[in-house]
N, C-alpha and C positions, 0 to 999 in steps of 0.2 A: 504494500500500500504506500502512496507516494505521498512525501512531507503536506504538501495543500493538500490533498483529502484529508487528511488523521486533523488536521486543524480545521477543516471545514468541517468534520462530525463533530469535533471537540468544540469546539464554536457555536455548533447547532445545540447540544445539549445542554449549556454551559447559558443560552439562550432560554431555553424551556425554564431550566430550573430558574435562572433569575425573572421570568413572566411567574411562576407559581410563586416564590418569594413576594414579588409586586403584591400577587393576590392576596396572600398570605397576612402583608401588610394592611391594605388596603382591607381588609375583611375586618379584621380589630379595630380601624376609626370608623369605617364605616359599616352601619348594618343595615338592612332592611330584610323583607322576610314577606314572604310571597302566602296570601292566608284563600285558599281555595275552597274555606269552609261556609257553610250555608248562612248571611247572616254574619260572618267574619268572627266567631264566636271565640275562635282561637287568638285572637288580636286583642291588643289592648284597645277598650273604646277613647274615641277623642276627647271625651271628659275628663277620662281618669287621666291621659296624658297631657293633659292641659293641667289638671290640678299640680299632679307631680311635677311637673314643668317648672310651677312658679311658685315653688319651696322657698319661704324666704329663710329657713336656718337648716343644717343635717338633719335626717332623719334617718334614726336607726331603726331597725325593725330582729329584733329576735324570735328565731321558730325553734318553742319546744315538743318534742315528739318524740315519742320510744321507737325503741327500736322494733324489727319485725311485728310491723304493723298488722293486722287482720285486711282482707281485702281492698273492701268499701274504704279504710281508713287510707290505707295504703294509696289508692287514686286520688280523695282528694288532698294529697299530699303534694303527691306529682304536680296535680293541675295549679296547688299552691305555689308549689318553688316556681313556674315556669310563667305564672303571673308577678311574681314577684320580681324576676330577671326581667321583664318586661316592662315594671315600674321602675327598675334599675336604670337603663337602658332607657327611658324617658326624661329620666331627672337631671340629668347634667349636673352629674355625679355629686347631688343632696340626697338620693336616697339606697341606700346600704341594706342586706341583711345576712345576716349571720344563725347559723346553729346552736343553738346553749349545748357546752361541753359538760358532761356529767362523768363520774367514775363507772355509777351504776344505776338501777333505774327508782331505786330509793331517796339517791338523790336529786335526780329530775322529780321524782314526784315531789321531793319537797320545794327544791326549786318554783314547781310549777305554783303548789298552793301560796307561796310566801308572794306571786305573783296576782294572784286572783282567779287563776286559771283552774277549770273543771275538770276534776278525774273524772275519766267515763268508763264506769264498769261495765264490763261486754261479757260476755259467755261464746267461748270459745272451744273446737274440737282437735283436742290435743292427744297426742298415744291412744287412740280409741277410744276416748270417754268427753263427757264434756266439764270445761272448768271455767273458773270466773277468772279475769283477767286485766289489768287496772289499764288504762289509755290515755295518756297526756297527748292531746293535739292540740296545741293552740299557738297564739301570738302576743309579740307586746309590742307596742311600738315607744319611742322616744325619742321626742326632741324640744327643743329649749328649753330643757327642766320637767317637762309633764308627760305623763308617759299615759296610753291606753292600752286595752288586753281585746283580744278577741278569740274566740273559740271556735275551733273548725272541726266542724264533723262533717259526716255524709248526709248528703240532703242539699245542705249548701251551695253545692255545685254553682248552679245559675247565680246565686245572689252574691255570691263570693268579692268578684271584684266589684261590684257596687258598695258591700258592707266596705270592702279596705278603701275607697278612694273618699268614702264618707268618712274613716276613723282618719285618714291622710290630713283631709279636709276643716275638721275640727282642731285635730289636735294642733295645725299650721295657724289657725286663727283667719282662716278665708273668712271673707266678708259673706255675710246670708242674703239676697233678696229680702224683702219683705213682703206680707202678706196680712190680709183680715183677715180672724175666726170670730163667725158668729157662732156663740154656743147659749142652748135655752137654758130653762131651768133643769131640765132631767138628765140632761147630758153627764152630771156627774154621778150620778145615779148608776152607771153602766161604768162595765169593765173596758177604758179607753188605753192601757199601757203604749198596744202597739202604735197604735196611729199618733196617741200624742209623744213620744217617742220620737218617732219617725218627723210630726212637725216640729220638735224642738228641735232634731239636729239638723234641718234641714233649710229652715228660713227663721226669719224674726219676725215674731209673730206681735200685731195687737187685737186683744181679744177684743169682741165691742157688743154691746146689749143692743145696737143700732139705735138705742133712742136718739143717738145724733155721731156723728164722725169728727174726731177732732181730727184725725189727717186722711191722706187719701193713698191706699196701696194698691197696685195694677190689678189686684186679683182678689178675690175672699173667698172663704169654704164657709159656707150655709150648712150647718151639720143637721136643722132641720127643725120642726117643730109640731106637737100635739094639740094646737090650740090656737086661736086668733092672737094676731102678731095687733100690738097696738097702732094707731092710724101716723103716731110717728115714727114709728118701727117700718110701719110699709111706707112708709116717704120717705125714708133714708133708705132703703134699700131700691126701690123703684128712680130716685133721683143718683143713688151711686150709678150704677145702668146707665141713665142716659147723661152721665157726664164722661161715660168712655168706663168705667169698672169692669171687670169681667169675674163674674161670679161661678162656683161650684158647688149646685145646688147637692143636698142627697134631700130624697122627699117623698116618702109613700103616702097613703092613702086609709094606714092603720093602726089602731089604737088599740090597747087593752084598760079594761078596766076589773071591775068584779065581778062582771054576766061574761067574762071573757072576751076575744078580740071581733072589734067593730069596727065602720067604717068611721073616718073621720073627717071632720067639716073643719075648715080655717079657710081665712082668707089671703092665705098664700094661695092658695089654688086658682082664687081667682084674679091675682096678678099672675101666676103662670098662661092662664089660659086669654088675658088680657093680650098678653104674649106672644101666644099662638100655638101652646103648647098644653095637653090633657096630662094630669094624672088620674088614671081610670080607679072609677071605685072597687077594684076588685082585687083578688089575690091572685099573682103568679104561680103555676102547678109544673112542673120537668119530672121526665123521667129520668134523667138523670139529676139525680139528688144528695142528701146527705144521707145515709140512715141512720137510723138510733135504733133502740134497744124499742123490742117488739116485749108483749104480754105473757110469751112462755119464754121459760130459763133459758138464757142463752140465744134468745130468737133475735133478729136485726130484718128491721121493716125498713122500704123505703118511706122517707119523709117525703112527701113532691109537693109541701109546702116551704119547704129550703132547699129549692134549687144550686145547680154549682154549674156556673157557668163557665165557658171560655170564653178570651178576646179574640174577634177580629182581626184575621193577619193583616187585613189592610189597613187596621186603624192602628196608628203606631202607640194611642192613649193604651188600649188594652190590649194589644199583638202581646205573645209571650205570657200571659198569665190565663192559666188554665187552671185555677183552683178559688175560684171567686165564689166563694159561700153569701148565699141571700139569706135574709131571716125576713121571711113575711112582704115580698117584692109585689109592686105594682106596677100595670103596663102604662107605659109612657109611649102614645102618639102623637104626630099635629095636629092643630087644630086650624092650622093656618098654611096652605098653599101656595098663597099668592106672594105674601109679603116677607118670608124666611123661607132661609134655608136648614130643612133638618136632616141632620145625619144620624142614622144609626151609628153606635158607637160599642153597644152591648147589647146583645143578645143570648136569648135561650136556645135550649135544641129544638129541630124541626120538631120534636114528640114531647111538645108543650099545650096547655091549655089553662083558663080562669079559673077559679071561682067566685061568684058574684056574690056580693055584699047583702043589705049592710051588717050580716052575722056572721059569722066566720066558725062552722062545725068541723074545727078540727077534728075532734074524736075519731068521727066516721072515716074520715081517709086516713088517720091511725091505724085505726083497728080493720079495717078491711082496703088494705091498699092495691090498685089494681094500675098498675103504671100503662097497660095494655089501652086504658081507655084512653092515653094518651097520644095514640100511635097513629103517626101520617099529619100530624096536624101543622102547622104555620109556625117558624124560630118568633117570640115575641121581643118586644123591644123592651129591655129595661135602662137602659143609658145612652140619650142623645146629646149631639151637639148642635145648636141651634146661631145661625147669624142672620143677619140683616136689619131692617127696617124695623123700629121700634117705636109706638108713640108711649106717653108718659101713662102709666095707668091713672093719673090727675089732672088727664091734660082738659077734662071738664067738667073742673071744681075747682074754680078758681078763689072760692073760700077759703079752701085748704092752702092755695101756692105763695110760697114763703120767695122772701129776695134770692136773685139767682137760678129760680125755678127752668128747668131745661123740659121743653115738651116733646120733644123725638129724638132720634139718632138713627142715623142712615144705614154706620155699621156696627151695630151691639150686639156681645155676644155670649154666651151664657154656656155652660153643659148641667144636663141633670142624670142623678140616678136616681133609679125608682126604689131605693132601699133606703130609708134613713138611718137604721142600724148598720149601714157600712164602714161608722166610727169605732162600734165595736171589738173586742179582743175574739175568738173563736175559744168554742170548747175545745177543739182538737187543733196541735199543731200543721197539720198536713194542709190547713186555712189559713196560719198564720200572716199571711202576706195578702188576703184579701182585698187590704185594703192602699195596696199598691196602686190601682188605678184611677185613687184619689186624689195620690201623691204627682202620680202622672198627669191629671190633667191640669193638675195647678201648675208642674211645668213647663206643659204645652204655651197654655197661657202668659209665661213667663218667657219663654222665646229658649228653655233648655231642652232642646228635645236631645241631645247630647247623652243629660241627664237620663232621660228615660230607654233609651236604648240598652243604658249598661243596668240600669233597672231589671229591666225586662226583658234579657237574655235566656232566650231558649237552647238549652245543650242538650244537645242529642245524645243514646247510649252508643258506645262504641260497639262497633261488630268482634271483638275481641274481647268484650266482656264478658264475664261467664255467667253472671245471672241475665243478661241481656241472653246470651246463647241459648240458655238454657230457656228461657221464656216464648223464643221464637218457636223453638223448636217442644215445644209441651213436656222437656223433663221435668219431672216430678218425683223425683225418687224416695224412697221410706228413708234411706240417711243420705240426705243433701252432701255436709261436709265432705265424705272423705271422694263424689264425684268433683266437688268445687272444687277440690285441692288436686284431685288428675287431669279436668280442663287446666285449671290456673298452670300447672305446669307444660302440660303441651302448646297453648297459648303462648309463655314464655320464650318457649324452645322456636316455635314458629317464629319471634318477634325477633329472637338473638340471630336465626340461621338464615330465613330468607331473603335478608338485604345484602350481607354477602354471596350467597348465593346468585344472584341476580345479578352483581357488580363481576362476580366472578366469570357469568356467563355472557356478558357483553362484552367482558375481555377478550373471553375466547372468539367471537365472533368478528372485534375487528380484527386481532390477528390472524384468523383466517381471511378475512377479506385483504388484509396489507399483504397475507403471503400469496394470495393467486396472483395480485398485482406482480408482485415480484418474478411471479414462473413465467407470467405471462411477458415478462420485460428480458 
């Protein structure tokens, strides 16, 4: 071989390797990441990377977790570290997190309590038997001196990065929007943790009786009422509206009292329908519902007077939430064609239907529940969005109109749901988020729909899940564990083997292709 070839190969390779080197470099300041998933679910949302963005001090973040996790815990695990790298990787380099080092798992458990952090006792199948087994999953975050905790289990999944960019969020001292709550008298009456919760950490709130408005915020949540609002009460609410307000009604149509639940009369109804908007005197019925506990031991009746509805994938308010419990829902139609526009926003299943007032005989669909007579019928409407053309509901009574009084508005605009108990806590967790799409339409209104996306992330199961696997395909075995732990290992063994596999066999194929070339030259 002659001196200029052996330096024209040595030249060429000497080439290659300094282009991978470039890349090599060039890969470490620069990243980006190509996300082909439905919805973008595997990416961080723009919200959360806007929050983490503009960190005004470090933020550390510690994950404590035992080791050899059980399944479920073990995934979101994974899905945490690899949102976390992605909050990394956002922050221009404010935000850090780390491992808590332990000797053994007695010290992490105390670690974890001296943190505030929740042992979760699990029942696990170990050596052929089954045993109880302690599980520290959580987090802490810290920065400028204040530090918060969060807890991560399975279930979480979807809300996951919403909860961390909300704990990011607070603990930075982000500014909140502001917001109206009007709340009645009974409002505290009821189990509100979640939701009020959820509006403390999420905007600054002034609560107002309406009897008049010392300031004015873009948006208010109407939690609802059983009763006639006072004639100042509906003037301050009816004149917010046509000063540009946009309100979040919740508002059914029913009461209880001591003869049990009936319809109810206020004249809120009659500025909705002033409006152009009905809330019907009747009660919402679904076959798909919640059950509870039936009259013999152990028996679970469907309720089909608590519906559990889904959102609308085309509505971005409620897309993503499929576990929206009603208690006692009423239908919400137009009443007006000409002058608004209404949008369905929530709906039931096609295998819905009333019951008409003004008594309300639970018992009977209790005790003899027949979901079949619901079958084939029309999705109802419980949650519209309503804009346009408004006149004042006092625009002729001019006794009533105080200085400033505003008689119409061209574009006002309003949503309702037909649940006033959607301020509520749920008896069961599997609801606890119901009242997400409350939170959602006040940020609509607020111009974050950023915010609601990372809300209301739908993740889908992996096809390499084994209880996904196993679901699709109808196992059901007498001892689940010891097939979960021979999927979970072949699973593995597939995840470890066939990406080199694959890499190895494209190998083979261009070197075959580079050697014809060669026979053929």
């Amino acid at each position: 071989m002659s001196k200029n070839k052996r330096n024209l190969i040595l030249g060429t390779y000497l080439l290659r390797i300094g282009i991978a080197v470039m890349i090599l470099v060039l890969s470490f300041y620069l990243y980006t990441k190509l996300d082909l998933s439905l919805g973008k679910v595997n990416s961080l949302g723009k919200y959360s990377r806007e929050t983490v963005s503009k960190l005004p001090d470090k933020m550390v973040v510690k994950v404590y977790t035992s080791k050899d996790l059980p399944g479920e815990f073990s995934t979101i695990q994974r899905y945490l570290k690899d949102l976390l790298t992605e909050y990394r990787r956002a922050s221009k380099g404010k935000f850090t997190f780390e491992y808590a080092r332990f000797k053994d798992h007695a010290e992490l458990v105390e670690q974890a309590q001296i943190n505030g952090l929740h042992i979760f006792p699990i029942q696990i199948y170990e050596n052929d038997q089954l045993s109880m087994k302690e599980i520290v999953s959580g987090v802490v975050f810290e920065s400028g001196g204040h530090h918060d905790i969060m807890n991560v289990y399975p279930g979480m999944e979807s809300t996951l990065e919403y909860n961390i960019t909300k704990t990011i969020q607070n603990l930075s001292g982000a500014p909140h929007s502001h917001i109206t709550v009007f709340q009645d008298s009974l409002y505290s009456h009821f189990p509100t943790q979640v939701l009020s919760s959820e509006l403390r950490d999420n905007y600054r709130q002034y609560i107002t009786s309406l009897d008049s408005l010392s300031r004015f915020d873009p948006v208010m949540l109407f939690t609802g009422v059983s009763e006639d609002l006072s004639i100042d009460q509906l003037y301050t609410l009816d004149q917010y509206i046509m000063k540009g307000g946009k309100v979040v009604f919740l508002q059914d149509r029913i009461t209880a009292d001591n003869n049990g639940l009936r319809i109810m009369d206020s004249n809120i109804f009659d500025l909705l329908y002033h409006y152009g908007v009905m809330v019907q005197p009747n009660m919402v019925l679904d076959s798909e519902c919640y059950y509870g506990t039936g009259q013999g031991l152990g028996s679970w009746v469907p309720y089909l007077f608590f519906p559990v509805v889904k959102g609308m994938d085309k509505v971005p308010i409620t897309a993503g939430n499929d576990n929206i419990l009603l208690y006692f829902a009423s239908e919400i139609p137009a009443a007006d064609s000409v002058n608004i526009k209404f949008e369905p926003i929530l709906q039931t299943s096609p295998n819905s239907g009333t019951m008409q007032g003004p008594i309300f005989n639970l018992d009977a669909i209790a005790s003899q529940p027949d979901p079949n007579l619901l079958l084939g019928k029309k999705p109802i409407t419980v949650g519209a969005k309503i804009e346009g053309k408004l006149t004042s509901f006092f625009a002729d009574m001019p006794d009533l109109q105080k200085p400033g009084f505003v008689s119409s508005r061209k574009d006002a605009q309003f949503i309702i749901f037909g649940d006033r108990e959607l301020f509520m806590d749920p008896e069961t967790p599997e609801y606890i988020n119901r009242s997400f799409v409350v939170l959602n339409a006040i940020d609509h209104y607020l111009g974050q729909d950023s915010r609601i996306n990372i809300r209301s992330r739908k993740l889908g199961s992996s096809r390499l899940d084994v209880r996904y696997y196993m679901l699709r395909r109808n196992m059901n075995p007498a001892e689940p564990e010891p097939v979960i732990r021979r999927l979970s290992l072949v699973f593995k063994l597939v995840a470890i083997l066939v990406p080199p596999i694959l890499i190895l066999a494209l190998g083979l194929l261009v070197w075959s292709s580079h050697k014809k070339k060669r026979l053929q030259i």
